[in-house]
PyMOL Python script that loads the backbone (N, CA, C, O; Angstrom):
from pymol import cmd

cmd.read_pdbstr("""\
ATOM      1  N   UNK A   1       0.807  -1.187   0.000  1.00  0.00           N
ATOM      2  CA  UNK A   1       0.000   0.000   0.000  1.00  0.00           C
ATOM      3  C   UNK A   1       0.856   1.258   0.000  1.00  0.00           C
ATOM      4  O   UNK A   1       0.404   2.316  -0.439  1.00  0.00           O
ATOM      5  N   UNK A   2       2.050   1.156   0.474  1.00  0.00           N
ATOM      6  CA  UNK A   2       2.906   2.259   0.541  1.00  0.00           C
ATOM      7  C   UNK A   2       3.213   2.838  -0.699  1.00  0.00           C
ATOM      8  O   UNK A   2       2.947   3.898  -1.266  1.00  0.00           O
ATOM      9  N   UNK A   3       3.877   1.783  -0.960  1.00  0.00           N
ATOM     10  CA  UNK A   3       3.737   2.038  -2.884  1.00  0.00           C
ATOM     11  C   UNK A   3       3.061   2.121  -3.888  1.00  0.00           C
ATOM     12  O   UNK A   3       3.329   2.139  -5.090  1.00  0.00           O
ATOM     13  N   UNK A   4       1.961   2.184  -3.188  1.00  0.00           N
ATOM     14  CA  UNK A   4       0.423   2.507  -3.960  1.00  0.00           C
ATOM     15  C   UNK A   4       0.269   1.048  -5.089  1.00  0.00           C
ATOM     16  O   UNK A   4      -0.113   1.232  -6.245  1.00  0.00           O
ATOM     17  N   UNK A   5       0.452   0.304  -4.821  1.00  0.00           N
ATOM     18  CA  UNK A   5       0.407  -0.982  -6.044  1.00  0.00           C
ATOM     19  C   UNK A   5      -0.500  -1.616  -5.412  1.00  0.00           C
ATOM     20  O   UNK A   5      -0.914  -2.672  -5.890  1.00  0.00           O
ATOM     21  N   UNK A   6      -0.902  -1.230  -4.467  1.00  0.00           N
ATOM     22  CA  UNK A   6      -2.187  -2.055  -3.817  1.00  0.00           C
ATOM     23  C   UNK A   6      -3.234  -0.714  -2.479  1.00  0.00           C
ATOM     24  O   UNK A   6      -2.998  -0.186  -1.392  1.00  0.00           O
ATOM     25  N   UNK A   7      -4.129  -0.728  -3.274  1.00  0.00           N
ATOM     26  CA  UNK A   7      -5.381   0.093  -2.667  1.00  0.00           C
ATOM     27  C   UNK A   7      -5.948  -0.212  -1.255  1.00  0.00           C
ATOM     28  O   UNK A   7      -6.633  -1.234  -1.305  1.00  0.00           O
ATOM     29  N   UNK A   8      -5.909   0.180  -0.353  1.00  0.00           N
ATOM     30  CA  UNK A   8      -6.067   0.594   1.180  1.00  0.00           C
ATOM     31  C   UNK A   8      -7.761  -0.303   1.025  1.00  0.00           C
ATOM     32  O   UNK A   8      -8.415   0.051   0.044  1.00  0.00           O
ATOM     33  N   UNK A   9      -8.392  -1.356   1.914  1.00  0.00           N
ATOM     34  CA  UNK A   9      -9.860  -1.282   2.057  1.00  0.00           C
ATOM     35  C   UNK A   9     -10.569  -0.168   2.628  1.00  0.00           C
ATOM     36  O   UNK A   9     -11.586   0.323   2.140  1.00  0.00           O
ATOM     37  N   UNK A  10      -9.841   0.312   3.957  1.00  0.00           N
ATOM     38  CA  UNK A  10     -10.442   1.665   4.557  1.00  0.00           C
ATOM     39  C   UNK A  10      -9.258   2.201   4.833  1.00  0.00           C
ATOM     40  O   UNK A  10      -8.176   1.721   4.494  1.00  0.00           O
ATOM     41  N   UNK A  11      -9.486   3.535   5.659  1.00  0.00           N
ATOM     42  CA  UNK A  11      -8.371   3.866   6.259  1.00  0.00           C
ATOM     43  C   UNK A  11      -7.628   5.097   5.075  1.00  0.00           C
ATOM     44  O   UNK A  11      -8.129   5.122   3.951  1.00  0.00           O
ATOM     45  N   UNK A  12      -6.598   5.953   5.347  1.00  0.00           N
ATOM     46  CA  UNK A  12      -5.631   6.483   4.547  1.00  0.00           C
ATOM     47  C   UNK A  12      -4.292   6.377   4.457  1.00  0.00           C
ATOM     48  O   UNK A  12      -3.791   5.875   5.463  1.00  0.00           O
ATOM     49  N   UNK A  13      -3.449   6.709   3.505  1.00  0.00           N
ATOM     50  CA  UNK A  13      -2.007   6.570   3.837  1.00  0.00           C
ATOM     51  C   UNK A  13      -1.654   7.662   2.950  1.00  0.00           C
ATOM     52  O   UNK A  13      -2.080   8.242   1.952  1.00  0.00           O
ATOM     53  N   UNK A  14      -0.186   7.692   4.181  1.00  0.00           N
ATOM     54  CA  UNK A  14       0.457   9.655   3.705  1.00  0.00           C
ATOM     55  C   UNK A  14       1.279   9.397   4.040  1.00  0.00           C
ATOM     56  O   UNK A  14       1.470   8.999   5.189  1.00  0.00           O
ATOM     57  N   UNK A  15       2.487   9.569   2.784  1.00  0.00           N
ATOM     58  CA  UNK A  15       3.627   9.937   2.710  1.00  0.00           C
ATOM     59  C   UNK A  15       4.125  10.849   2.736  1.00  0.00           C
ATOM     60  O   UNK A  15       4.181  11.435   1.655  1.00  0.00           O
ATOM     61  N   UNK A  16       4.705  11.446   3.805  1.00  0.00           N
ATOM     62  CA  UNK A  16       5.692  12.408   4.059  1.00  0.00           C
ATOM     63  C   UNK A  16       4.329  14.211   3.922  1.00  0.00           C
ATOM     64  O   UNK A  16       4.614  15.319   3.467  1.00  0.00           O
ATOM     65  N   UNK A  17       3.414  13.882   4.332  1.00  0.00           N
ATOM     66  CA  UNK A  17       2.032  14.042   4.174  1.00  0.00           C
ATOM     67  C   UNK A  17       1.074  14.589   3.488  1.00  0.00           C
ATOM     68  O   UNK A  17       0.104  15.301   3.747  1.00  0.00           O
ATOM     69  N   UNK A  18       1.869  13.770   1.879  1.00  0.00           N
ATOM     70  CA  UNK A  18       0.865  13.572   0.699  1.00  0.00           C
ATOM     71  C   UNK A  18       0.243  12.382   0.516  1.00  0.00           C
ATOM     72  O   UNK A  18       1.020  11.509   0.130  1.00  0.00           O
ATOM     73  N   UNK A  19      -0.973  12.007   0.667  1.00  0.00           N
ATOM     74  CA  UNK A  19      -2.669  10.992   0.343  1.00  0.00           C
ATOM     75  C   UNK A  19      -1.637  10.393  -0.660  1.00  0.00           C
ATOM     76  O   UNK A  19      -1.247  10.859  -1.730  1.00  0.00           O
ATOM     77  N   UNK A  20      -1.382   9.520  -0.184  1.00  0.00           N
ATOM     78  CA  UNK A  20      -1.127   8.295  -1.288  1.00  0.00           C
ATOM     79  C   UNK A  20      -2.140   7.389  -2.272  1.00  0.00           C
ATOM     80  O   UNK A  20      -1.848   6.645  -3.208  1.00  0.00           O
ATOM     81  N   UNK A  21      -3.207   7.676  -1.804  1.00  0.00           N
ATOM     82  CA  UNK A  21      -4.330   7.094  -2.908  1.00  0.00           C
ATOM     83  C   UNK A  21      -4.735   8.409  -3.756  1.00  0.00           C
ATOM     84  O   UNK A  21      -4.775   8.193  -4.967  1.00  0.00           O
ATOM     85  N   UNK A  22      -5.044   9.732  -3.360  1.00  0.00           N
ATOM     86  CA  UNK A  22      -5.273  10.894  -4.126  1.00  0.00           C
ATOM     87  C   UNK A  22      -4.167  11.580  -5.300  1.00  0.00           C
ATOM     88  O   UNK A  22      -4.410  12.237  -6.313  1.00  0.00           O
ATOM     89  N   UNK A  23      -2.678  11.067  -4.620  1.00  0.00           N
ATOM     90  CA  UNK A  23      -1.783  11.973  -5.591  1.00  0.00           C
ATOM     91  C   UNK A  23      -0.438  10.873  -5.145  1.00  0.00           C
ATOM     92  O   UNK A  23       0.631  11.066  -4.566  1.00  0.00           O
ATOM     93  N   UNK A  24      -1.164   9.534  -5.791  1.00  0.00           N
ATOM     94  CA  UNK A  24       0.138   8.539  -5.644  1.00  0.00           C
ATOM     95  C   UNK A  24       1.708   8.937  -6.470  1.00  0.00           C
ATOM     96  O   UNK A  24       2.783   8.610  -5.968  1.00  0.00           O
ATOM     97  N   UNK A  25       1.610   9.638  -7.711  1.00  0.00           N
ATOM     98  CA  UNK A  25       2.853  10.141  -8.385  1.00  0.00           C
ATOM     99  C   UNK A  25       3.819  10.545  -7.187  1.00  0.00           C
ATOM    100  O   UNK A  25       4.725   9.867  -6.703  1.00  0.00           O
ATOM    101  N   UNK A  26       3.339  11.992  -6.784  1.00  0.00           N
ATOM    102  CA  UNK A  26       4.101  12.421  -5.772  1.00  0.00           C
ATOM    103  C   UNK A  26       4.286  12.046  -4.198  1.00  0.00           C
ATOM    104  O   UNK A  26       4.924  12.679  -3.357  1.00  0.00           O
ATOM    105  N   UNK A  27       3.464  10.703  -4.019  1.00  0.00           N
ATOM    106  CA  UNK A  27       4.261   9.877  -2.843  1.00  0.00           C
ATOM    107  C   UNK A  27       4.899   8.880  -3.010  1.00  0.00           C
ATOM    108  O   UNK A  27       5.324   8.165  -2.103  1.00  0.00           O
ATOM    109  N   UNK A  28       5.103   8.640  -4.618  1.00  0.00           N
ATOM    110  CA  UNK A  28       6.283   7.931  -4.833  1.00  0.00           C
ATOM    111  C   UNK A  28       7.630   8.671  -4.637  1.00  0.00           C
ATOM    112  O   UNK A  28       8.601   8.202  -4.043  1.00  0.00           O
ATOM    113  N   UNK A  29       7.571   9.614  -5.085  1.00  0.00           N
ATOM    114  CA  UNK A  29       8.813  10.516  -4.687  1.00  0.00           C
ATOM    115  C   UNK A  29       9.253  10.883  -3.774  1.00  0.00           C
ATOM    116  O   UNK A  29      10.392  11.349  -3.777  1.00  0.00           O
ATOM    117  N   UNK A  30       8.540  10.807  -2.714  1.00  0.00           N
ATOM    118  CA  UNK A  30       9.079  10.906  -1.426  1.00  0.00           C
ATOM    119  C   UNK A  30       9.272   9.828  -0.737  1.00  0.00           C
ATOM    120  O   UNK A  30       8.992   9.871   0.461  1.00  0.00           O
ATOM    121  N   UNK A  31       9.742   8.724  -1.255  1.00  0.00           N
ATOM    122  CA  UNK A  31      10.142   7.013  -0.602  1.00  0.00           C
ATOM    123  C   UNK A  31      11.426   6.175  -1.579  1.00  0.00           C
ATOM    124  O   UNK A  31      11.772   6.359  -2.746  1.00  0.00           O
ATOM    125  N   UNK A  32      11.837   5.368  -0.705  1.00  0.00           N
ATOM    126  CA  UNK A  32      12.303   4.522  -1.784  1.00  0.00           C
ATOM    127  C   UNK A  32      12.347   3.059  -1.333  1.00  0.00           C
ATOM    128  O   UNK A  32      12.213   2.940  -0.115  1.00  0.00           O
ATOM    129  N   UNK A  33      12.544   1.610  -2.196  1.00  0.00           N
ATOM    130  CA  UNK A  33      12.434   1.010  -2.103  1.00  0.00           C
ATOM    131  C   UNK A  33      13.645   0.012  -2.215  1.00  0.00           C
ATOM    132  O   UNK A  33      14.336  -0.089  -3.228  1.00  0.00           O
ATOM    133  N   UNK A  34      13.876  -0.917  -0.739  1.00  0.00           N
ATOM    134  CA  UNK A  34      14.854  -1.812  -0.865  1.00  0.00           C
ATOM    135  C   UNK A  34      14.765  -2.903  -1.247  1.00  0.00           C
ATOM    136  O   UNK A  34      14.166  -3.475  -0.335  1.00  0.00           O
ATOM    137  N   UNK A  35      15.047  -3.899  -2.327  1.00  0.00           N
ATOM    138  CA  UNK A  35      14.681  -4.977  -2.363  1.00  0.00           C
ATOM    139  C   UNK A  35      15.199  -5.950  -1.117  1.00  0.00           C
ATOM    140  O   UNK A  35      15.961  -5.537  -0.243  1.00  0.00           O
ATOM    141  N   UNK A  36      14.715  -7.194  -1.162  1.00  0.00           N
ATOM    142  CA  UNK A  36      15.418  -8.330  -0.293  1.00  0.00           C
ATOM    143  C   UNK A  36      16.128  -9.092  -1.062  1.00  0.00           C
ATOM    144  O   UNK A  36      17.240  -9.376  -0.619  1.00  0.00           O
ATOM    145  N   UNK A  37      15.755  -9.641  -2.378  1.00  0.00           N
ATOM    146  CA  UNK A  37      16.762 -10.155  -2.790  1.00  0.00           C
ATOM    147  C   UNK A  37      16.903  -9.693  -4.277  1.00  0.00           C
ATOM    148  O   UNK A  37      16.192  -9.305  -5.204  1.00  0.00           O
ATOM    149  N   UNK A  38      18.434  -9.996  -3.945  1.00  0.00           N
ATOM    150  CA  UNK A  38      19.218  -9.297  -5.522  1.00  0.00           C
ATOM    151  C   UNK A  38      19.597 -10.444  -6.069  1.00  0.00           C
ATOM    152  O   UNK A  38      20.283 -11.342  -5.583  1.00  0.00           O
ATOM    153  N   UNK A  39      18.963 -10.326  -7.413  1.00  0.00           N
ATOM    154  CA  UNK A  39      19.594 -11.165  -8.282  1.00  0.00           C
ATOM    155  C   UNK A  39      20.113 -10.234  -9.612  1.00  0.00           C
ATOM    156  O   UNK A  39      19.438  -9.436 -10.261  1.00  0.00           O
ATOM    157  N   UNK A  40      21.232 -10.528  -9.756  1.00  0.00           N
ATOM    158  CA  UNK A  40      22.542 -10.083 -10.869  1.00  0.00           C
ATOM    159  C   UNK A  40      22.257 -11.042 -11.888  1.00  0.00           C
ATOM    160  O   UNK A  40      22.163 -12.239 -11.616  1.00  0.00           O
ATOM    161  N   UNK A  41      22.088 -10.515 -13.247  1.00  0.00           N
ATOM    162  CA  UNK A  41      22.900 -11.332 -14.162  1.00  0.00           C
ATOM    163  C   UNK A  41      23.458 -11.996 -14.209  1.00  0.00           C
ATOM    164  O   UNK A  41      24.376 -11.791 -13.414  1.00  0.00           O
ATOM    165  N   UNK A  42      23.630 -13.314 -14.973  1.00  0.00           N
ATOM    166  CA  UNK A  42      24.868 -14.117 -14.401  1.00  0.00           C
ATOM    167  C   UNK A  42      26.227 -13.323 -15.627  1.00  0.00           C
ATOM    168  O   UNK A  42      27.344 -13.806 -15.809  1.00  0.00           O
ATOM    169  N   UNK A  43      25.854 -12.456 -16.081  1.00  0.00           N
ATOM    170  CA  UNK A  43      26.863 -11.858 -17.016  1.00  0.00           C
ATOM    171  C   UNK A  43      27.206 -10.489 -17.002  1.00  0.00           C
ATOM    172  O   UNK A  43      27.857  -9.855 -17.833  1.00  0.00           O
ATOM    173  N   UNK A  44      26.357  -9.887 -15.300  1.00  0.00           N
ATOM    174  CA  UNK A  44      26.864  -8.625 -15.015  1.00  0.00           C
ATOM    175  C   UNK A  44      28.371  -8.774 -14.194  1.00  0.00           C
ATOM    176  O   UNK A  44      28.665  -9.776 -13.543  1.00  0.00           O
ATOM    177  N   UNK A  45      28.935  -8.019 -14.296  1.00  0.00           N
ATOM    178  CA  UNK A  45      30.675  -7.908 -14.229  1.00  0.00           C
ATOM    179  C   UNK A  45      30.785  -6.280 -13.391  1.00  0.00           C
ATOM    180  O   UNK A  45      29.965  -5.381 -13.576  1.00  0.00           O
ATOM    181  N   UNK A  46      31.660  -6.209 -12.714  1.00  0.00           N
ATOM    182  CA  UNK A  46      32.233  -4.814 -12.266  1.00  0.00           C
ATOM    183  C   UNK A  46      33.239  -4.151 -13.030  1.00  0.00           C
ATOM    184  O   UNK A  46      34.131  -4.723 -13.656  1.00  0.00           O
ATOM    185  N   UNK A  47      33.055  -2.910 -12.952  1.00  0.00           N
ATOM    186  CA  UNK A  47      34.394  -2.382 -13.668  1.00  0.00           C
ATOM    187  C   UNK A  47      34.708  -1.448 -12.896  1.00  0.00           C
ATOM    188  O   UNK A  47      34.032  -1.078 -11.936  1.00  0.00           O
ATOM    189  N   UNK A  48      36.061  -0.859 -13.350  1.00  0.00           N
ATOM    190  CA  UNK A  48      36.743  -0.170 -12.721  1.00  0.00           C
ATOM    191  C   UNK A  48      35.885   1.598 -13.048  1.00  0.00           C
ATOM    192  O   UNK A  48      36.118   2.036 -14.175  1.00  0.00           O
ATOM    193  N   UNK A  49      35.185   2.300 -12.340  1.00  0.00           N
ATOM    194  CA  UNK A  49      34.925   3.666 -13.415  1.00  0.00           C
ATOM    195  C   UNK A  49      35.745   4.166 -14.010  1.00  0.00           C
ATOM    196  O   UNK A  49      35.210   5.079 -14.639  1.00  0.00           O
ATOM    197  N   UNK A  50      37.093   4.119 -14.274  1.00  0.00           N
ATOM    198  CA  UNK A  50      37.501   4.768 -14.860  1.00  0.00           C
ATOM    199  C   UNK A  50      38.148   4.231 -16.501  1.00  0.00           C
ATOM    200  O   UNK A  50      38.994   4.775 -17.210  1.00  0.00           O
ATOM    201  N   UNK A  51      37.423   3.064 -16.699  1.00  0.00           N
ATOM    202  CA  UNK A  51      37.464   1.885 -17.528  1.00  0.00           C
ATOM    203  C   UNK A  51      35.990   1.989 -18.649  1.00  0.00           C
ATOM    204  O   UNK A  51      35.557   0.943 -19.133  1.00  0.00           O
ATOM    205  N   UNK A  52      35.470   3.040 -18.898  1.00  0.00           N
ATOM    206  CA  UNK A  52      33.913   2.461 -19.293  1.00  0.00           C
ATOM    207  C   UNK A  52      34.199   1.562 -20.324  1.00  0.00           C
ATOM    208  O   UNK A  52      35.321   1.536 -20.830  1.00  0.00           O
ATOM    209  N   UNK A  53      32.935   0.523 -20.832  1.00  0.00           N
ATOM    210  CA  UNK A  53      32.877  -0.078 -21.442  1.00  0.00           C
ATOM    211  C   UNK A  53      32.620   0.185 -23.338  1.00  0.00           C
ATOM    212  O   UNK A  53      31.542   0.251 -23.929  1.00  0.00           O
ATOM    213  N   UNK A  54      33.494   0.249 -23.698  1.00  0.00           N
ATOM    214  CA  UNK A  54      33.780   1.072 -25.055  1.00  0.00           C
ATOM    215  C   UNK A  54      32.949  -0.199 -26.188  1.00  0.00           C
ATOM    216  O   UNK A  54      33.301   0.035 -27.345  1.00  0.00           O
ATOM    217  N   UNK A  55      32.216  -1.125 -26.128  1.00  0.00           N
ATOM    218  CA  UNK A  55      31.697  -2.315 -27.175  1.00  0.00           C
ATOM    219  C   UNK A  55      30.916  -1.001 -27.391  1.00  0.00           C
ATOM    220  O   UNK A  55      30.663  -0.033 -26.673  1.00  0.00           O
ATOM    221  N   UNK A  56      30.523  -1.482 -29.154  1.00  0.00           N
ATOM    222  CA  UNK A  56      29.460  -1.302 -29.724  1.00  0.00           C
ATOM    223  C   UNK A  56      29.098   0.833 -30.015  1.00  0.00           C
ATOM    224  O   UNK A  56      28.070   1.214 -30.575  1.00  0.00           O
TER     225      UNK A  56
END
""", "prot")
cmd.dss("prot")
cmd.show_as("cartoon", "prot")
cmd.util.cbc("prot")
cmd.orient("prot")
């Protein structure tokens, strides 16, 4: 419900104290979201920044 991807039965919710069901755009912007699990590519790689990747 925080993230507005699912609608409240009763009740309200306010982010940072904008109505998250009235003006969900802008209480997305005031949150963010952590996942629990990360899944990588099995073909994402690190680089050095000062290395960008010059393909293509």
């Amino acid at each position: 419900m925080l993230t507005t991807l699912l609608q409240p039965d009763s009740g309200s919710v306010k982010i940072a104290g904008v109505d998250a069901i009235k003006n969900p755009t802008s209480a997305r912007r005031k949150l963010a979201q952590v996942l629990q699990d990360v899944q990588l590519s099995q073909y994402a790689r690190a680089r050095r920044p000062d290395q960008p990747d010059r393909r293509g």
